[in-house]
TORKOL-4160 file (C-alpha; in steps of 0.2 Angstrom, whole numbers, padded with zeros to 4 digits, m for minus):
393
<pt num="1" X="m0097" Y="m0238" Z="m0107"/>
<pt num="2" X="m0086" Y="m0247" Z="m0095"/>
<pt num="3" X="m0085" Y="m0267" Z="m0096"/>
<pt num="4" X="m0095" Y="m0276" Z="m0083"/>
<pt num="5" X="m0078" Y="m0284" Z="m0075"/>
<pt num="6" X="m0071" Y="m0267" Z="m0075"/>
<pt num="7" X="m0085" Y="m0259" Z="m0067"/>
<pt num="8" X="m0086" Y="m0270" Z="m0052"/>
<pt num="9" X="m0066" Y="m0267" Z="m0051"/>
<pt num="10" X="m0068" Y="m0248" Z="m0051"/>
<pt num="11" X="m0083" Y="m0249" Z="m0038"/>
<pt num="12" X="m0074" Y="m0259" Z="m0027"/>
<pt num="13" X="m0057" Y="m0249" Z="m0026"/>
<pt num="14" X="m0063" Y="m0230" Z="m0032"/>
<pt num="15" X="m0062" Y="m0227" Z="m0012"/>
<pt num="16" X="m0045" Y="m0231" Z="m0010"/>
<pt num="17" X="m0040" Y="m0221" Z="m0025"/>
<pt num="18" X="m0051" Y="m0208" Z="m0025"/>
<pt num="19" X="m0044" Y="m0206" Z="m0007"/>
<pt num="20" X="m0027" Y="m0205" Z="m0013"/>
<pt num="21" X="m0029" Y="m0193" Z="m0027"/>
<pt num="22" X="m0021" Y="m0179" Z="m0020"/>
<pt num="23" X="m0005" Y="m0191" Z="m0017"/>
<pt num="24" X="m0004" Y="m0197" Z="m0035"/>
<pt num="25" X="m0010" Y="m0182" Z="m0044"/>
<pt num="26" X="0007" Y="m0174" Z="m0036"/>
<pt num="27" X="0018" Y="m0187" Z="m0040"/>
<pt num="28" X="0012" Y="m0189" Z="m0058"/>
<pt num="29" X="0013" Y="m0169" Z="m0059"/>
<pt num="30" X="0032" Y="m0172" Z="m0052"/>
<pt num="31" X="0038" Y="m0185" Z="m0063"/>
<pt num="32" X="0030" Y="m0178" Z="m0080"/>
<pt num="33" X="0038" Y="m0162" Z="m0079"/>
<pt num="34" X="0054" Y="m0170" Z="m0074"/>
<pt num="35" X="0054" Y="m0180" Z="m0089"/>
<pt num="36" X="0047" Y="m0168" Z="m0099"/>
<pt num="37" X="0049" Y="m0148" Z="m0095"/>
<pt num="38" X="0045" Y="m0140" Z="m0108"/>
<pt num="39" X="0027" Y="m0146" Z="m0102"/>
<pt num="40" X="0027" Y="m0134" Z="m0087"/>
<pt num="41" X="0036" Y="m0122" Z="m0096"/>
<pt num="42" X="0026" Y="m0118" Z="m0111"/>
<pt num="43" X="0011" Y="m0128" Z="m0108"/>
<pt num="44" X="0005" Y="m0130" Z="m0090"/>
<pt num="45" X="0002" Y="m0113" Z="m0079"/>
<pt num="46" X="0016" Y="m0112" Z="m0067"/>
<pt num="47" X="0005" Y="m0101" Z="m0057"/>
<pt num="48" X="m0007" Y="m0117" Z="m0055"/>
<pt num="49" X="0004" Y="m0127" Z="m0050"/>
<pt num="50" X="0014" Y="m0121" Z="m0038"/>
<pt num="51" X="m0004" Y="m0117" Z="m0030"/>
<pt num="52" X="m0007" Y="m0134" Z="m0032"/>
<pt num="53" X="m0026" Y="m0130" Z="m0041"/>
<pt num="54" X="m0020" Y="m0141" Z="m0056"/>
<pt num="55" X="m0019" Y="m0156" Z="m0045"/>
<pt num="56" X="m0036" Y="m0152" Z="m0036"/>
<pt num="57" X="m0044" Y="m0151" Z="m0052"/>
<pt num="58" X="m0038" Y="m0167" Z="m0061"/>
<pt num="59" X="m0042" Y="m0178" Z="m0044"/>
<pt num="60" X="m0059" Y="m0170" Z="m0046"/>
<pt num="61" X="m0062" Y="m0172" Z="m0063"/>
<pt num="62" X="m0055" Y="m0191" Z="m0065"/>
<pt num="63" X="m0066" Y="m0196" Z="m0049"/>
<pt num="64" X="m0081" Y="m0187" Z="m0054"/>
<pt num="65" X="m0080" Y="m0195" Z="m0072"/>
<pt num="66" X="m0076" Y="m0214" Z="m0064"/>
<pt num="67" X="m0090" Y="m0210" Z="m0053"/>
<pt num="68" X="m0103" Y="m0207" Z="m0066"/>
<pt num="69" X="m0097" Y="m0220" Z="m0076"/>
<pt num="70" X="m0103" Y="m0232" Z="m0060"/>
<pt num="71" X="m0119" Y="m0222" Z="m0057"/>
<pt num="72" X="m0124" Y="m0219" Z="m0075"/>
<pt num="73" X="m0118" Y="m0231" Z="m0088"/>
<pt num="74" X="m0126" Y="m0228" Z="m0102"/>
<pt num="75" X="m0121" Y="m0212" Z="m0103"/>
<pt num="76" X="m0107" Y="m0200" Z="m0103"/>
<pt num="77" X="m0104" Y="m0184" Z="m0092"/>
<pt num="78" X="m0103" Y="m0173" Z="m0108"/>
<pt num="79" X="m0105" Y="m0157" Z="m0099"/>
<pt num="80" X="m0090" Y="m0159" Z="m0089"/>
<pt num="81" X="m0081" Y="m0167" Z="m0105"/>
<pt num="82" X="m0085" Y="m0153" Z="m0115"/>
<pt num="83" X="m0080" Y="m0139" Z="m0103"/>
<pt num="84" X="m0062" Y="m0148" Z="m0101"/>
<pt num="85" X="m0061" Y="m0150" Z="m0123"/>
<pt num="86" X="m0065" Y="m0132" Z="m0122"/>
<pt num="87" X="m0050" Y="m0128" Z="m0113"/>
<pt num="88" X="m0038" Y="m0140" Z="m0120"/>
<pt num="89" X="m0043" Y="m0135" Z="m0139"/>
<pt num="90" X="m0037" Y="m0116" Z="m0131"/>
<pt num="91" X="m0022" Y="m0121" Z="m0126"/>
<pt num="92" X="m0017" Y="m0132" Z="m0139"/>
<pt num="93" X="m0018" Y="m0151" Z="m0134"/>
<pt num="94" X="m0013" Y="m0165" Z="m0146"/>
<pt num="95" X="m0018" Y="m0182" Z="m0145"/>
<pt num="96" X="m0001" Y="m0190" Z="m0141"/>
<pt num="97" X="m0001" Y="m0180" Z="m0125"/>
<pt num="98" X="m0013" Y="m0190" Z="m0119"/>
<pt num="99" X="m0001" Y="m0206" Z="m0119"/>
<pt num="100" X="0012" Y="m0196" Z="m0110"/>
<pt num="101" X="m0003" Y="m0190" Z="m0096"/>
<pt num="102" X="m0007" Y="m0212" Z="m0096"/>
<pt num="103" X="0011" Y="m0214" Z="m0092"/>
<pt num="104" X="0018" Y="m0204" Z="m0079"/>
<pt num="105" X="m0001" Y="m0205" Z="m0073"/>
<pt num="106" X="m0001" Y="m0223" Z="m0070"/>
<pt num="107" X="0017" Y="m0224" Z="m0063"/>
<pt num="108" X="0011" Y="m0212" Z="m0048"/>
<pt num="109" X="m0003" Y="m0223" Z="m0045"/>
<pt num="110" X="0009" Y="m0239" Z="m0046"/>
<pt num="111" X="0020" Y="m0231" Z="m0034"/>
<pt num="112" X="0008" Y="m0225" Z="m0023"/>
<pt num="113" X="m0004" Y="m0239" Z="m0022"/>
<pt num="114" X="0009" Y="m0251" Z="m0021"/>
<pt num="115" X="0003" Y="m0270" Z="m0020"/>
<pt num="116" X="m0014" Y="m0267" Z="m0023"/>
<pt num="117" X="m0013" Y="m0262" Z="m0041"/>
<pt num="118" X="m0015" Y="m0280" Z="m0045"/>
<pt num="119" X="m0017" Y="m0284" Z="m0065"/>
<pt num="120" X="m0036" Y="m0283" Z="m0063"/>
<pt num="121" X="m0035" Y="m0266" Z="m0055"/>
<pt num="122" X="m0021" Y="m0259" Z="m0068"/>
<pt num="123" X="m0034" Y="m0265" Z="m0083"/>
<pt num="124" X="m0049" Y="m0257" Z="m0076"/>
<pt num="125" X="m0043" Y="m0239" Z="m0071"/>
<pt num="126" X="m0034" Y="m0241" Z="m0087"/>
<pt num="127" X="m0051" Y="m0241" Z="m0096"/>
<pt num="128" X="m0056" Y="m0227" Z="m0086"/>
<pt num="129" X="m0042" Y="m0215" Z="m0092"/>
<pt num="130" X="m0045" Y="m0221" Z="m0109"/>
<pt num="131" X="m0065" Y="m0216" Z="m0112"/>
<pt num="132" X="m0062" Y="m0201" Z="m0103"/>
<pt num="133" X="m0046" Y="m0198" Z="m0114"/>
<pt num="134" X="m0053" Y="m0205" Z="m0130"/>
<pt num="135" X="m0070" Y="m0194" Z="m0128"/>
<pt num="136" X="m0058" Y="m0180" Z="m0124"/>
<pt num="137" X="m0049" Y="m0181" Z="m0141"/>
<pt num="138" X="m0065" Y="m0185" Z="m0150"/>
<pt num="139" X="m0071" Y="m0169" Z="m0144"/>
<pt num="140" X="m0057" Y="m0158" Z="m0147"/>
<pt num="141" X="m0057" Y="m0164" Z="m0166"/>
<pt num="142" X="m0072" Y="m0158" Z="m0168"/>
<pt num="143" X="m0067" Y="m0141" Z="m0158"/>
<pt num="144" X="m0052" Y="m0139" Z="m0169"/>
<pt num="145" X="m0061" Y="m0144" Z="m0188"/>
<pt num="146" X="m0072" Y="m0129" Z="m0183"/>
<pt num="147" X="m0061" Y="m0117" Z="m0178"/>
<pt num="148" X="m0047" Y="m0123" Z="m0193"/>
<pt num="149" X="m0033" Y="m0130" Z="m0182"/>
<pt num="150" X="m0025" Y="m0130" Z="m0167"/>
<pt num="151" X="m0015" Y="m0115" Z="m0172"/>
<pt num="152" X="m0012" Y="m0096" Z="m0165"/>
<pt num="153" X="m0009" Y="m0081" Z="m0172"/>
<pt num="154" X="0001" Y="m0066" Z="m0172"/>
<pt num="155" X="m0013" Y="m0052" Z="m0169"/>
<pt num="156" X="m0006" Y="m0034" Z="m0164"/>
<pt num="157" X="m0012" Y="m0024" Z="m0148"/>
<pt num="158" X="m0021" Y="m0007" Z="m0158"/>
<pt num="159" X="m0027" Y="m0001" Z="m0142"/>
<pt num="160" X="m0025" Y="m0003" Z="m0124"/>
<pt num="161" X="m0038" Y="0006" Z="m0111"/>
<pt num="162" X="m0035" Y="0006" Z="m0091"/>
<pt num="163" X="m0051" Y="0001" Z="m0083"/>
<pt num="164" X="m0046" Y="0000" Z="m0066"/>
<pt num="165" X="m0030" Y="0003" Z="m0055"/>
<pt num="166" X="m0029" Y="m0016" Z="m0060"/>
<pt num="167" X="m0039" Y="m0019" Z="m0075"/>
<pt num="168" X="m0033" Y="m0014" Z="m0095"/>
<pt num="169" X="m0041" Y="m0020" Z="m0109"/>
<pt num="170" X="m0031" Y="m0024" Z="m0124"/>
<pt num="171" X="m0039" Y="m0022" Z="m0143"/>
<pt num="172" X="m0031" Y="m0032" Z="m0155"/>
<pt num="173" X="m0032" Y="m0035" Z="m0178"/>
<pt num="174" X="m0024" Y="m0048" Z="m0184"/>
<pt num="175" X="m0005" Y="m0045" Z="m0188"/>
<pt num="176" X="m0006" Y="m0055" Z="m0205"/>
<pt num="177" X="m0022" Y="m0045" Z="m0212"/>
<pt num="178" X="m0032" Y="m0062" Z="m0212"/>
<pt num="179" X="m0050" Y="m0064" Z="m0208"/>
<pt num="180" X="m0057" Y="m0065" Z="m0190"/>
<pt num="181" X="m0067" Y="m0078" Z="m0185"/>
<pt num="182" X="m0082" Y="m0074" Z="m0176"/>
<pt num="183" X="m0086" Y="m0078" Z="m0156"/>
<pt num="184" X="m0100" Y="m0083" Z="m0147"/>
<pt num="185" X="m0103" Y="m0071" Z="m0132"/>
<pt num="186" X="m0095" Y="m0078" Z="m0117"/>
<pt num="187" X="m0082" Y="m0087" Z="m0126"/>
<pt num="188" X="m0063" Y="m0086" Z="m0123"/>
<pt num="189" X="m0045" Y="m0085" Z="m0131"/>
<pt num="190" X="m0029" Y="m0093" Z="m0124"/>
<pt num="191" X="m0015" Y="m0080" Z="m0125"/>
<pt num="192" X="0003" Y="m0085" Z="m0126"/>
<pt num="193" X="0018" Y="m0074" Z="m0119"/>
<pt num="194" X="0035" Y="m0076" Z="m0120"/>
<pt num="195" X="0043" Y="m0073" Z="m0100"/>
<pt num="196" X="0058" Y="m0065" Z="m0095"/>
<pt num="197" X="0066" Y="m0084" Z="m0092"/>
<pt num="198" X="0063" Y="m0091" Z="m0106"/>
<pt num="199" X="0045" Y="m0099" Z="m0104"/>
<pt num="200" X="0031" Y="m0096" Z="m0116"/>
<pt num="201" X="0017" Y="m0097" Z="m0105"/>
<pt num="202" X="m0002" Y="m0097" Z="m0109"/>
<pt num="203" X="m0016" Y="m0090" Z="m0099"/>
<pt num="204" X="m0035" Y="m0089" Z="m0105"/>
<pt num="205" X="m0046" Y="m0072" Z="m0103"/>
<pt num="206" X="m0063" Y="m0071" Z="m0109"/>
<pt num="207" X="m0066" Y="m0061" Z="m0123"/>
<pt num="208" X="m0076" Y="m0044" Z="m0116"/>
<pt num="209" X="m0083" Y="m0037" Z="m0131"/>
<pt num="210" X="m0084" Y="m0035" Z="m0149"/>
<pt num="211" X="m0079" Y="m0018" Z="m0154"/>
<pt num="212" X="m0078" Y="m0022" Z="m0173"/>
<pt num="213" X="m0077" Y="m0037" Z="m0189"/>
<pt num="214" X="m0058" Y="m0037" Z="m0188"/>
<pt num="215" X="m0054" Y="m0034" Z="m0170"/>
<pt num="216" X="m0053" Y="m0043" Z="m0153"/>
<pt num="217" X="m0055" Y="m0037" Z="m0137"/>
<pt num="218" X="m0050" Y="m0046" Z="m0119"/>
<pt num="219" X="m0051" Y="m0038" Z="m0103"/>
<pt num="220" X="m0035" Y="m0044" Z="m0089"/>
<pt num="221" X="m0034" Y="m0041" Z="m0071"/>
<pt num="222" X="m0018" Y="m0042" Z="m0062"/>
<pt num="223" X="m0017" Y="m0057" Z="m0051"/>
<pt num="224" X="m0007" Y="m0049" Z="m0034"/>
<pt num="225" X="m0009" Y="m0046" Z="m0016"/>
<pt num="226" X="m0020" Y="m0062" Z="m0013"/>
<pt num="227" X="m0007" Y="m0071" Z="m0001"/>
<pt num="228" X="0001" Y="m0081" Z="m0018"/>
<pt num="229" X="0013" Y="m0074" Z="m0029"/>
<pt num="230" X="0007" Y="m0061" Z="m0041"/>
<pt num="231" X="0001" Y="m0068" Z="m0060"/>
<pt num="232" X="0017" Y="m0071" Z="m0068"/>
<pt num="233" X="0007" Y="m0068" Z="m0086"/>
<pt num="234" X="m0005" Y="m0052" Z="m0081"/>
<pt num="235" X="0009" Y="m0043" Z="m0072"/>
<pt num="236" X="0020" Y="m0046" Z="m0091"/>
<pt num="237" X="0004" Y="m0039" Z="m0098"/>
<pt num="238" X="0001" Y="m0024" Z="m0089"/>
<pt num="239" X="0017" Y="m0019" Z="m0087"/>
<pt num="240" X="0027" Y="m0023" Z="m0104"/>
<pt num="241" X="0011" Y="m0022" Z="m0118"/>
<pt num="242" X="0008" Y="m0007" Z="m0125"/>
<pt num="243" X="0000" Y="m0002" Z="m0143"/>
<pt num="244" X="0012" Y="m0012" Z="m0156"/>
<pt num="245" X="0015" Y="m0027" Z="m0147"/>
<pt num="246" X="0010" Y="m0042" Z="m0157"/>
<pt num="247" X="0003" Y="m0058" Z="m0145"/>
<pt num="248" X="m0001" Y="m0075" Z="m0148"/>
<pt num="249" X="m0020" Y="m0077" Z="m0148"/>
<pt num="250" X="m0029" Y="m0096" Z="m0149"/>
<pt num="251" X="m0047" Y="m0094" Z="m0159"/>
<pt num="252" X="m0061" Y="m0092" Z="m0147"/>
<pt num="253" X="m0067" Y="m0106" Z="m0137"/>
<pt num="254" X="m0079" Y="m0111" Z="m0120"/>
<pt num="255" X="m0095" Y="m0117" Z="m0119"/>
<pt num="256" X="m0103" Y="m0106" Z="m0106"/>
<pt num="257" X="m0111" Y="m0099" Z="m0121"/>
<pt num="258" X="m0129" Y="m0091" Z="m0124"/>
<pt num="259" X="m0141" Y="m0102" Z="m0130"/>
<pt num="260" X="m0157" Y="m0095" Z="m0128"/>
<pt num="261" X="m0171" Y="m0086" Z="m0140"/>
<pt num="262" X="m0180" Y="m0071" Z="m0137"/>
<pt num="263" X="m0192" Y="m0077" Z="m0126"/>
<pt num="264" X="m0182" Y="m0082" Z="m0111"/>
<pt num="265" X="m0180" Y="m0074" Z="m0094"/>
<pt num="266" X="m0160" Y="m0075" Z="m0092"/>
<pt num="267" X="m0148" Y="m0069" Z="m0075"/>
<pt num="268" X="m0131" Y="m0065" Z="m0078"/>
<pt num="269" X="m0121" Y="m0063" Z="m0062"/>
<pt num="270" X="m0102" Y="m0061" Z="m0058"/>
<pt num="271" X="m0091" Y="m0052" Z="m0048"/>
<pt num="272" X="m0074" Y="m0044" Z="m0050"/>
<pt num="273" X="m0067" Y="m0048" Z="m0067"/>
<pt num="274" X="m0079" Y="m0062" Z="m0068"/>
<pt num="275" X="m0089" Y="m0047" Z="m0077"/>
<pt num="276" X="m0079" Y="m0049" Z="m0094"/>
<pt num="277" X="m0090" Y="m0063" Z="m0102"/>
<pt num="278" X="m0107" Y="m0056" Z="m0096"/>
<pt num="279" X="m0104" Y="m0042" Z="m0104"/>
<pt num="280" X="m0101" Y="m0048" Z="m0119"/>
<pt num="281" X="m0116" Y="m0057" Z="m0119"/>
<pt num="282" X="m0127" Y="m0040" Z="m0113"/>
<pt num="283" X="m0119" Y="m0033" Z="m0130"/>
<pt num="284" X="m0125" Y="m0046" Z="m0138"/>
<pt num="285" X="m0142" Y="m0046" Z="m0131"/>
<pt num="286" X="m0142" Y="m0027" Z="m0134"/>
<pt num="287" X="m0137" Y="m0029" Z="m0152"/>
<pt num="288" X="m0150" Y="m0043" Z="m0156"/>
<pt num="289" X="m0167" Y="m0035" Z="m0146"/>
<pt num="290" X="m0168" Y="m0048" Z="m0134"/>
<pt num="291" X="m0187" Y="m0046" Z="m0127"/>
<pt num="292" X="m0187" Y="m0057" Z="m0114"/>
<pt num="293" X="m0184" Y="m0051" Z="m0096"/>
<pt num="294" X="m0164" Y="m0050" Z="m0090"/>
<pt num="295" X="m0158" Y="m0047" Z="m0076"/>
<pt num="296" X="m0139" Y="m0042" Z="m0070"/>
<pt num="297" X="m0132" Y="m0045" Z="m0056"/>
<pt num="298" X="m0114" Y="m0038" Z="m0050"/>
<pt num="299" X="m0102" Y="m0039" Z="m0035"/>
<pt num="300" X="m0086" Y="m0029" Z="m0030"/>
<pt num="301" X="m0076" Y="m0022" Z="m0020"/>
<pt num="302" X="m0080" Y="m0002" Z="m0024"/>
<pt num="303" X="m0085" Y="0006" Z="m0038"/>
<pt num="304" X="m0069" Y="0012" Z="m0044"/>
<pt num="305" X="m0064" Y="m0008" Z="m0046"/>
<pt num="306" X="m0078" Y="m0014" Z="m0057"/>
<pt num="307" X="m0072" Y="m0015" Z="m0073"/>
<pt num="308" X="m0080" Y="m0010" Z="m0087"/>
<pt num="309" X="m0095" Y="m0001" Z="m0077"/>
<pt num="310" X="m0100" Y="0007" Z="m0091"/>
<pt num="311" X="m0102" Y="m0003" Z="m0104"/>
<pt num="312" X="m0109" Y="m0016" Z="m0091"/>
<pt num="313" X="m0124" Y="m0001" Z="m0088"/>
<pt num="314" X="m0125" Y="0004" Z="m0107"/>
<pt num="315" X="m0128" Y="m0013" Z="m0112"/>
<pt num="316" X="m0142" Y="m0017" Z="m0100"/>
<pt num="317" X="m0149" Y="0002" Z="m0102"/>
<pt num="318" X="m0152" Y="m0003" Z="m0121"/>
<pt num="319" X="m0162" Y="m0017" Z="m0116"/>
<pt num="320" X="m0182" Y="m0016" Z="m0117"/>
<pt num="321" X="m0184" Y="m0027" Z="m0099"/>
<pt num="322" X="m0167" Y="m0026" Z="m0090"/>
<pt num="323" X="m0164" Y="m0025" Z="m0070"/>
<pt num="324" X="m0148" Y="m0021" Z="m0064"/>
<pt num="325" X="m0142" Y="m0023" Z="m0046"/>
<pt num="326" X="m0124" Y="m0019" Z="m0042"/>
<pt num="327" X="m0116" Y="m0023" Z="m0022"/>
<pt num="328" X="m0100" Y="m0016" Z="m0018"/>
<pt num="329" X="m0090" Y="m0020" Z="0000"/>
<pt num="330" X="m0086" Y="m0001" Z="0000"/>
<pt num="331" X="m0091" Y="0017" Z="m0007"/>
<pt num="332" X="m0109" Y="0009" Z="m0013"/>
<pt num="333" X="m0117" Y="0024" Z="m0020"/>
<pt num="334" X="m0135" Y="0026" Z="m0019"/>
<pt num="335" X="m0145" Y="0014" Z="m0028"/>
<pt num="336" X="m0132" Y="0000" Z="m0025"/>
<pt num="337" X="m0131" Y="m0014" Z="m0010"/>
<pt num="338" X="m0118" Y="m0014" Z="0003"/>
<pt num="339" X="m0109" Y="m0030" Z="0005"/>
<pt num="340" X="m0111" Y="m0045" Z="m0003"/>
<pt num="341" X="m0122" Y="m0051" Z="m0018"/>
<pt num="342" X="m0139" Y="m0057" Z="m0010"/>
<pt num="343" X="m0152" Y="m0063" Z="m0021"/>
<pt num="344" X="m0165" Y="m0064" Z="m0007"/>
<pt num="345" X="m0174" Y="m0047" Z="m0013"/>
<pt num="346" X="m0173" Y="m0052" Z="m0031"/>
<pt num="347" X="m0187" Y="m0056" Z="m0041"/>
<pt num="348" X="m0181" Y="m0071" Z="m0054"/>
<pt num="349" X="m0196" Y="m0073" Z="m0067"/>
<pt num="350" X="m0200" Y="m0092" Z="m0071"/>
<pt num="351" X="m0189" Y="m0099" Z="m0084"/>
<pt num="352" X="m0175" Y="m0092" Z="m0079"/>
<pt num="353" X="m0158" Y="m0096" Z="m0088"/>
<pt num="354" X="m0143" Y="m0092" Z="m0077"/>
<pt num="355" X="m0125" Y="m0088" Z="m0083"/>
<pt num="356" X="m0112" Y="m0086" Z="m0067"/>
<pt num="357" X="m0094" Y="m0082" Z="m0066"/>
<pt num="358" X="m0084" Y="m0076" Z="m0055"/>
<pt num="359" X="m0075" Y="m0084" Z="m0037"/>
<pt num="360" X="m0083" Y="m0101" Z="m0034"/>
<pt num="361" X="m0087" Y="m0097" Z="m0018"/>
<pt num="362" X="m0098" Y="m0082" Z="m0026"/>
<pt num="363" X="m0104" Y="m0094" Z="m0038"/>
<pt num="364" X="m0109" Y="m0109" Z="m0028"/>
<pt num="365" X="m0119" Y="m0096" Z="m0016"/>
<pt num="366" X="m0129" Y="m0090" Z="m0031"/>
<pt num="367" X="m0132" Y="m0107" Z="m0038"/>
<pt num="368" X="m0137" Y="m0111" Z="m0020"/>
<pt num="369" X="m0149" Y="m0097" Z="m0022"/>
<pt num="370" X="m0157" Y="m0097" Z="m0038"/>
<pt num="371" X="m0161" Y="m0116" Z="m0035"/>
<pt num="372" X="m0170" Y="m0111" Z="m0019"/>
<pt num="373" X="m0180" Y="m0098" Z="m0030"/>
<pt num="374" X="m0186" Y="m0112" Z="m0043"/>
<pt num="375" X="m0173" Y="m0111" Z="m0055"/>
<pt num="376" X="m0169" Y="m0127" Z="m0063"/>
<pt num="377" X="m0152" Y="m0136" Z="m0057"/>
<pt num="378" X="m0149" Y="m0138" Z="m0078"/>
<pt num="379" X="m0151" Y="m0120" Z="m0083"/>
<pt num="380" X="m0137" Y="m0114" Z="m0072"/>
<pt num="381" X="m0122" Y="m0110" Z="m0081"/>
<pt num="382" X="m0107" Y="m0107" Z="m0076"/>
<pt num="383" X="m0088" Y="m0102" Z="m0079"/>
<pt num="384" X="m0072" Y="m0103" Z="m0068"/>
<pt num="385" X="m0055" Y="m0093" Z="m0072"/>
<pt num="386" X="m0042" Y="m0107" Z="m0069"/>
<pt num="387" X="m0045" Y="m0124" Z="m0063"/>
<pt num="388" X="m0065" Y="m0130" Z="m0062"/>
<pt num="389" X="m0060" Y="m0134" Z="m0044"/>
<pt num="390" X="m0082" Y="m0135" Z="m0041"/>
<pt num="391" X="m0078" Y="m0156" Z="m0045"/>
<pt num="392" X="m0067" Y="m0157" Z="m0033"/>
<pt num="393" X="m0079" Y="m0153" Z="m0019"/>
């Protein structure tokens, strides 16, 4: 809970910072990896932040939380907190890198705030940095005691299947013969590569099925022709892994996880590759005879880019109550919708536990949509590929 003196502070000032954000968010990105490189190089996506989505997503996340901290103070935002834990324990994030973050943080917003980060001002945004950061690392303990350290391991690709044009799945054991962990359906892995110039970067992909005890399977589309420079780490993937390979794979983390019994009415919508953890969770629910009413929702471009059709199908064909509605900008075959997802012909049952993921623009729409239909605001899950740029509306 933040002090009463600092409260007032925040509330008073969380204008003029929150409207310079973008500013000192850029500058701290600037000076920490000046100072410290081997932060961008083998830590932070470089893809990120040359798109500048990094710095969107912290301004969004350290307003939202000072905001909630004002609106509700005897409470933390722990959905937000625990999505951010999620992809920190992936990635490997120690406790003393929060003092470097405080550092390079707080000199951007000296050096752009100027005068007016009196004494007063400094102590009280320094409060705020510290509960989030202290919740932070609380939470990440926890996440690495349950999955045995914030460690990778080697694991060898034993299988490598083309999807799409732009899709591969890669199957991987364990390259030191050691137990596998098991996953929660919708859960991810951070996967390390080493680059031609010398980085080891890290990107996460949602785990897409479990095709046995001792194997893991992740889904990656190739990032390219969007206006941006292509994925640095897919492109290495598609075009240099082949069956041999050994990766570096974090255990499985994220808390857009199933957490529902029998009896409840769940939608699972994405589009493109968003598909990848809906999937995996229409394999669970096929495996474990889920009763309860599901239905799937899908959007692409044609049918020869939705990746994993068939499994996506299969799984919901195994199902005793399952409806499946696909849309496709082009080449819809009969049966399908034309365009975009619309959920204004769709029946959603009263209950209904929703899981999104794909585009945020894709998953704000559906939000928007099931709201409208009666869904509750709480049981909309959702997951975003990169930066959770939805706080930084």
């Amino acid at each position: 809970m933040l002090s009463e003196q600092s409260a007032v502070t925040v509330r008073a000032t969380l204008p003029a910072v929150g409207a310079s954000l973008g500013e000192i968010t850029e500058r701290f990105y600037a000076g920490m990896f000046a100072a410290r490189p081997e932060l961008l190089r083998d830590l932070f996506n470089r893809g990120n932040q040359a798109a500048g989505t990094q710095r969107q997503a912290l301004a969004g996340s350290v307003a939202a939380f000072a905001t909630h901290l004002l609106d509700h103070p005897g409470e933390r935002p722990d959905a937000m907190l625990s999505r951010i834990a999620h992809k920190h324990a992936s990635l490997g994030v120690t406790p003393d890198q929060y003092a470097i973050v405080h550092e390079h943080l707080f000199a951007a917003i000296a050096e752009v705030l100027g005068d007016a980060v009196t004494p007063e001002v400094a102590a009280a945004w320094d409060e705020v940095y510290w509960l989030m950061a202290n919740a932070l690392i609380a939470v990440e303990k926890r996440l690495y005691e349950e999955s045995g350290g914030a460690v990778r391991r080697p694991w060898e690709v034993v299988e490598r299947v083309t999807e799409t044009a732009d899709v591969v799945t890669f199957r991987l054991r364990p390259a030191d013969g050691g137990p596998v962990r098991g996953f929660r359906p919708g859960q991810y892995v951070s996967v390390r590569v080493p680059l031609a110039d010398g980085a080891r970067q890290i990107r996460q992909y949602s785990l897409s099925g479990a095709p046995g005890p001792d194997l893991r399977q992740f889904s990656v589309k190739r990032v390219h022709d969007s206006g941006a420079p292509d994925g640095e780490v897919s492109s290495h993937l598609h075009a240099h892994v082949r069956v041999g390979e050994v990766l570096e794979l974090s255990e499985a983390y994220g808390d857009l996880v199933l957490d529902v019994d029998d009896d409840t009415p769940l939608l699972l919508a994405s589009a493109g590759i968003g598909v990848t953890p809906m999937v995996a969770m229409l394999g669970h629910l096929a495996g474990s005879g889920h009763r309860a009413p599901v239905t799937v929702v899908h959007g692409d471009r044609s049918p020869a880019d939705h990746a994993l059709r068939t499994d996506h199908e299969a799984y919901a064909g195994k199902l005793p109550d399952a409806t499946v509605r696909f849309w496709y900008e082009r080449d819809a075959p009969a049966g399908a919708g034309t365009g975009y997802v619309d959920l204004a012909d769709v029946p959603v049952a009263p209950g209904t536990r929703a899981y999104l993921c794909g585009p945020l623009p894709f998953m704000r729409m559906v939000r928007e949509q099931l709201i409208a239909k009666g869904v509750a605001p709480a049981d909309v899950h959702y997951e975003v590929f990169g930066p959770d740029l939805w706080l930084a509306r």
